[in-house]
C-alpha positions as a Markdown table, in Angstrom:
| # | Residue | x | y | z |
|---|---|---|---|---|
| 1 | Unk | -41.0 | 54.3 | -17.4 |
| 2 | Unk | -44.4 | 54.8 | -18.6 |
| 3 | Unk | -47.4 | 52.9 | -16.1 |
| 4 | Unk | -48.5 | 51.5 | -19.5 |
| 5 | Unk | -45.3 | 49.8 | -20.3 |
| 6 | Unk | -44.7 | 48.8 | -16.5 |
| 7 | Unk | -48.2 | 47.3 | -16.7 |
| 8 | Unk | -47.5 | 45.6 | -19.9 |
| 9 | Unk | -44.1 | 44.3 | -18.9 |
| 10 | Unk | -45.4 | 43.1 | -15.3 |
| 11 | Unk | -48.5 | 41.5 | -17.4 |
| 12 | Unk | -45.8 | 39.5 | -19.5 |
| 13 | Unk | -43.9 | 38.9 | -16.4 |
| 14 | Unk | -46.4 | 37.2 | -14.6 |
| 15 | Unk | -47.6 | 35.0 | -17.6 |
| 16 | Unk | -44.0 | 33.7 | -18.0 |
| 17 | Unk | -43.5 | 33.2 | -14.7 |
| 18 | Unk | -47.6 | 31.0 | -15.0 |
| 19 | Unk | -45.7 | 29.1 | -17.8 |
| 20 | Unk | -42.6 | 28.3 | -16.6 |
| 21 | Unk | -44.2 | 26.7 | -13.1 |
| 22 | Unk | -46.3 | 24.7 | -15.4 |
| 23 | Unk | -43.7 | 23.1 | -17.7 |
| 24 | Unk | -41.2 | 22.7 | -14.8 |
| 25 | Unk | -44.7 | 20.6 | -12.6 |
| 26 | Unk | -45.6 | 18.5 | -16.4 |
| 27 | Unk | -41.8 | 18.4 | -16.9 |
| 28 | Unk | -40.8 | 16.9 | -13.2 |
| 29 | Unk | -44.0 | 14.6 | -13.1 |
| 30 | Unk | -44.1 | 12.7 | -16.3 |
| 31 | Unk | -40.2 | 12.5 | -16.0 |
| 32 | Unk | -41.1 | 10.6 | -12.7 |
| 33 | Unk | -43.6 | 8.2 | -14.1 |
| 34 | Unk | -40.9 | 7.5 | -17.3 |
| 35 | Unk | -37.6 | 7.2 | -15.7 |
| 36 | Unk | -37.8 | 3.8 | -14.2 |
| 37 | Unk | -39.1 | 2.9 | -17.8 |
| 38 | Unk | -36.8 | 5.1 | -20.0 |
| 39 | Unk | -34.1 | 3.1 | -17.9 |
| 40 | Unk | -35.1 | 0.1 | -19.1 |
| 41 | Unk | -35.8 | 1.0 | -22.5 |
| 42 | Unk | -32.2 | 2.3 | -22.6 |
| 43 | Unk | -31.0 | -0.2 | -21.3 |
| 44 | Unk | -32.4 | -3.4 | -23.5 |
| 45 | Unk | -31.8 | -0.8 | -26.7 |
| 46 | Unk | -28.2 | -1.5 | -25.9 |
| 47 | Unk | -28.8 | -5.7 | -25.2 |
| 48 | Unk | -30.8 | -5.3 | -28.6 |
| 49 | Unk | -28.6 | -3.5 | -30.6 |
| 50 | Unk | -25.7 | -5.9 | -29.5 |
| 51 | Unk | -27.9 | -9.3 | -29.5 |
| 52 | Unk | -25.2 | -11.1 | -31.9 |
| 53 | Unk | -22.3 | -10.8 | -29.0 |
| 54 | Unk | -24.6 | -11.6 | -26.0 |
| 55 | Unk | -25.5 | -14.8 | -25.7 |
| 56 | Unk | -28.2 | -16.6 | -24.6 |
| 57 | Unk | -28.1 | -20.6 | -23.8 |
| 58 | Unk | -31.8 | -21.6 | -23.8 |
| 59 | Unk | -32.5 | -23.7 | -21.0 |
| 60 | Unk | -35.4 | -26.7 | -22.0 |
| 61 | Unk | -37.8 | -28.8 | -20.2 |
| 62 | Unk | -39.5 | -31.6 | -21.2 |
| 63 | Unk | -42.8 | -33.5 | -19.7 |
| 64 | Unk | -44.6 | -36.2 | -20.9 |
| 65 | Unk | -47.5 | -38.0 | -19.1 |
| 66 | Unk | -51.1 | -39.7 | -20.0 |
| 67 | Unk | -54.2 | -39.1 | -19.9 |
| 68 | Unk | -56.7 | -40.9 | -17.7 |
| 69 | Unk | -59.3 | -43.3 | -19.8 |
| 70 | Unk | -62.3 | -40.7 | -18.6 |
| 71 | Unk | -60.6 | -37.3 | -19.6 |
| 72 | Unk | -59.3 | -38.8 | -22.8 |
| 73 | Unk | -63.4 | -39.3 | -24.0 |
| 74 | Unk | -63.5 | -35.3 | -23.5 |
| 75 | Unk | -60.8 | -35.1 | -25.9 |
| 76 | Unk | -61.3 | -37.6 | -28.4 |
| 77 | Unk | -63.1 | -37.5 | -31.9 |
| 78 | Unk | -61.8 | -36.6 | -35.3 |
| 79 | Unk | -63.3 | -32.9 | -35.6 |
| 80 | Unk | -61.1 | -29.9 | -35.9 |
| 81 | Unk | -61.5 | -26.8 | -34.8 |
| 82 | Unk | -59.3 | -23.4 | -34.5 |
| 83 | Unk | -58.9 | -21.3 | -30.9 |
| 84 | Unk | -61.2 | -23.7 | -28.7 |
| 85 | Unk | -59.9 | -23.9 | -25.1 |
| 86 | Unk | -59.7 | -27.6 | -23.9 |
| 87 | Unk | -62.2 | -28.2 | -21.6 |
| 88 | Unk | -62.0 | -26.9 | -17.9 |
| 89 | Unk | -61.4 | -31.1 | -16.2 |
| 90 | Unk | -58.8 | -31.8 | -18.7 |
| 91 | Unk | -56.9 | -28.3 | -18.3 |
| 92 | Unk | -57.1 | -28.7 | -14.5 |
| 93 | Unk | -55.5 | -32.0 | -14.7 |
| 94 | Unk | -53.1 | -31.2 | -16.3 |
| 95 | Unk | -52.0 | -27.8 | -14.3 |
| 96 | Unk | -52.3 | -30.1 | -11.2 |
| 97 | Unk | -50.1 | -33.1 | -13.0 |
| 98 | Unk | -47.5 | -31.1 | -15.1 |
| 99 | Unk | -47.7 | -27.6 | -13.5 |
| 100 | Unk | -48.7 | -26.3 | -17.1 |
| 101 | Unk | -51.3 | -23.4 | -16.9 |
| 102 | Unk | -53.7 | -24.1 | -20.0 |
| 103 | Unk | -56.7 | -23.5 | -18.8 |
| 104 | Unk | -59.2 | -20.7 | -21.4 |
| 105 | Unk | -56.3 | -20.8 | -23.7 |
| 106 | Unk | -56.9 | -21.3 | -27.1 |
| 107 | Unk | -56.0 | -24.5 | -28.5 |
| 108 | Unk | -55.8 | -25.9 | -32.2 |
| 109 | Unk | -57.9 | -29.3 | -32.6 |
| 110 | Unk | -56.4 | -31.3 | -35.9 |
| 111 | Unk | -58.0 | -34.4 | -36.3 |
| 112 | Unk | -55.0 | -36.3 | -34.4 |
| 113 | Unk | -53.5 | -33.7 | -32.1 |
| 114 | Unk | -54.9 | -31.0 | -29.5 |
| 115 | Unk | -51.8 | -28.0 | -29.9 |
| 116 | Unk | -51.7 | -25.3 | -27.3 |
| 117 | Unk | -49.0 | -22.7 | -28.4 |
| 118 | Unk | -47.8 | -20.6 | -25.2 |
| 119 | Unk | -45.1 | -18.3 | -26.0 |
| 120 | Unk | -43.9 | -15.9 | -24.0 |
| 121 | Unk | -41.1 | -13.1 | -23.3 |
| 122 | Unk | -37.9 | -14.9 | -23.3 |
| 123 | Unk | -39.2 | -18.2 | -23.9 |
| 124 | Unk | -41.5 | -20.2 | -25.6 |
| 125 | Unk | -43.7 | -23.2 | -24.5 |
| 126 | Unk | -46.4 | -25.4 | -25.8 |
| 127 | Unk | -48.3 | -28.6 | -25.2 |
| 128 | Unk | -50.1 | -31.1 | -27.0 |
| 129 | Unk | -52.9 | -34.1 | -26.5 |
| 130 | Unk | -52.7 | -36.9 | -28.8 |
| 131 | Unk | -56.7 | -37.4 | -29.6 |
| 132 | Unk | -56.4 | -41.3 | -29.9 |
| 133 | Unk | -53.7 | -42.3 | -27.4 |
| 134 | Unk | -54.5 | -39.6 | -24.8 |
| 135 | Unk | -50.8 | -38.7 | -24.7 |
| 136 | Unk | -49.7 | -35.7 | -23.5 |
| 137 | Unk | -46.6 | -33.9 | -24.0 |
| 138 | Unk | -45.7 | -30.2 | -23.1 |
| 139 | Unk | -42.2 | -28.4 | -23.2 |
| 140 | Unk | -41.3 | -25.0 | -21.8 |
| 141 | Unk | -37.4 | -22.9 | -23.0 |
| 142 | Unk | -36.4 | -19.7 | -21.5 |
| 143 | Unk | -33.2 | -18.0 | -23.0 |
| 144 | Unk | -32.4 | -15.7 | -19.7 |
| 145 | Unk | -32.9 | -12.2 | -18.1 |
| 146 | Unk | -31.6 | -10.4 | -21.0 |
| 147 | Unk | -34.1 | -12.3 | -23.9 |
| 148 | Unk | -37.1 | -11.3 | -21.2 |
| 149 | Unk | -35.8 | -8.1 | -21.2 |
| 150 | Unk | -35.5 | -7.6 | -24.7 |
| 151 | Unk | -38.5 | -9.3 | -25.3 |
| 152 | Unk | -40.4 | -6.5 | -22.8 |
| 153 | Unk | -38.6 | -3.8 | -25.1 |
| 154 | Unk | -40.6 | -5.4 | -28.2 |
| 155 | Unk | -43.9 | -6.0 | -26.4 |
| 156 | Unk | -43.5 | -9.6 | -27.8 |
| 157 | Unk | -45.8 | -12.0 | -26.2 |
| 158 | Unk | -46.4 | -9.8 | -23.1 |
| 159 | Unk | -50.1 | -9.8 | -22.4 |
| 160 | Unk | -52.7 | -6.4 | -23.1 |
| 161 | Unk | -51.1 | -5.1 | -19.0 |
| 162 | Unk | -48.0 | -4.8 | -21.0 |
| 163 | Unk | -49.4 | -3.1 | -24.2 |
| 164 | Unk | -51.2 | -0.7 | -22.1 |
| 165 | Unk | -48.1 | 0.4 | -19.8 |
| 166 | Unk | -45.6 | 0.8 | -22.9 |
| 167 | Unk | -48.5 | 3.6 | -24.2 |
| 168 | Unk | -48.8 | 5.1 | -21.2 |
| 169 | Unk | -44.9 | 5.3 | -21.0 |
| 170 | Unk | -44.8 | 6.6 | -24.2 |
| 171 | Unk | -46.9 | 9.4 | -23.7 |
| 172 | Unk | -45.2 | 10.2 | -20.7 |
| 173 | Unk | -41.9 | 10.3 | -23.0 |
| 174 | Unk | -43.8 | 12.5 | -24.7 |
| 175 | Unk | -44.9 | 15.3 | -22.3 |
| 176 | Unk | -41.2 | 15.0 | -21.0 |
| 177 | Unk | -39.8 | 15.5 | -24.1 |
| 178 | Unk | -42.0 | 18.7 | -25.4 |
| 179 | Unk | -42.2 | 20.3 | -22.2 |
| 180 | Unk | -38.3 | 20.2 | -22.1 |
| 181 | Unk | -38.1 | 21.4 | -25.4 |
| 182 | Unk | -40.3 | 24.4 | -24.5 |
| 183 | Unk | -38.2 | 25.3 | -21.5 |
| 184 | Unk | -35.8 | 25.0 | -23.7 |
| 185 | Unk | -37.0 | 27.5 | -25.5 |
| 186 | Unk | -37.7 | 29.8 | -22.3 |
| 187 | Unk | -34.4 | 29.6 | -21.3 |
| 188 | Unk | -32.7 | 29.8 | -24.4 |
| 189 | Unk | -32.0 | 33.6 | -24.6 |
| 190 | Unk | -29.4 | 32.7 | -21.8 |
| 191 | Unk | -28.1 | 30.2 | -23.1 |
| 192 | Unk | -26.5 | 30.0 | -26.2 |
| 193 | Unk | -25.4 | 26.9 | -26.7 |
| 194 | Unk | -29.1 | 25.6 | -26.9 |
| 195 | Unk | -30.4 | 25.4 | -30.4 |
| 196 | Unk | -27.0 | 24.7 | -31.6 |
| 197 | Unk | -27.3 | 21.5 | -29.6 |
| 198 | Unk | -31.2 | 20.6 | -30.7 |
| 199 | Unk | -30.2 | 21.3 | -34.4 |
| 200 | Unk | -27.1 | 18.7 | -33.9 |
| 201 | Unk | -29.6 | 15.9 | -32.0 |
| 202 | Unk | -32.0 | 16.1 | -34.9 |
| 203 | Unk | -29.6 | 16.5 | -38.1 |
| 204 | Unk | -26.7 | 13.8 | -36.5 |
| 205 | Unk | -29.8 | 10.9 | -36.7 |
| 206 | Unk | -30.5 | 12.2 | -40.3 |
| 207 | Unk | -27.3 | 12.2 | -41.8 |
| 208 | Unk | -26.4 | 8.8 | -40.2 |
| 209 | Unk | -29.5 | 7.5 | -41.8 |
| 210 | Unk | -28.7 | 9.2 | -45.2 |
| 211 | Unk | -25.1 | 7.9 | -45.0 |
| 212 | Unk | -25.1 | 4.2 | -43.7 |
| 213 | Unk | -28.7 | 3.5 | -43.4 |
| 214 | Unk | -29.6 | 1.2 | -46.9 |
């Protein structure tokens, strides 16, 4: 063999072998950040997909109290306004009396009733302030593990923390999945079953979609 072609070949050798230890480190690290995720997302794909048979008794409380004569003057009038917080002695009262966390929430002011809307992943919960009466009603449901779950899986209701982590996750999905396609690819002479198998993952989504999908 020519020294040219030994050169070349060891050349070609070595950047392979540069490439490979670098897909196999992205490969193994963002599979690590993902898989405690991808388990989940698996998992409440499933609970999702079969929401109709599992199902989910929603468990409801109820609290009523009243307000004290000198909190309800903070409250009272006839104005209305739209995503005003009620203000900070009222909110404390009423975490300290109901155990209801309102405080720098936004709250709808009608000219009869204060409405603080609270949802939240598996649940839902809201309070309101009658303006002339001072009466104050609040009432939190949860449906169970599996609607918070699911609820996580849809981002519904779970703060910006939870917004940021499922972008984060999916990028790391990401990485995984295109530096395994690429050592796919790098591996591929040796095995031959490989692109058979990519070409039936993408075209058995497509022709399910084509077929059933309306």
């Amino acid at each position: 063999m020519e020294p040219a072609v030994r050169s070349y070949e060891n050349k070609a050798g070595a950047g392979r072998a540069f490439w490979l230890k670098q897909l196999h480190q992205w490969h193994w690290i963002s599979s690590a950040l993902c898989l405690v995720g991808m388990l989940l997302f698996a998992v409440t794909g499933f609970t999702l997909n079969h929401a109709g048979q599992i199902e989910a008794k929603a468990r409801t409380v109820h609290r009523q109290t009243q307000l004290p004569a000198p909190l309800l003057k903070a409250v009272g009038g006839e104005d209305e306004r739209k995503g005003v917080p009620l203000p900070a002695v009222v909110a404390d009262w009423i975490g300290d009396t109901l155990g209801v966390e309102v405080a720098g929430r936004a709250a709808d002011w009608s000219s009869d009733e204060i409405y603080v809307s609270m949802p939240r992943p598996g649940g839902d919960a809201w309070l309101s302030i009658d303006r002339e009466s001072g009466k104050v009603e609040a009432e939190r449901s949860t449906r169970g593990v599996i609607a918070y779950l699911n609820d996580l899986h849809k981002g519904r209701h779970a703060g910006a923390a939870w917004a940021w982590f499922i972008d984060v996750f999916a990028l790391a999905c990401v990485i995984f999945s295109v530096t395994g396609l690429l050592l796919l690819k790098m591996h591929a002479s040796q095995r031959g079953a490989t692109w058979p198998l990519v070409a039936f993952g993408l075209v058995l989504p497509l022709v399910l979609i084509l077929i059933f999908v309306h």
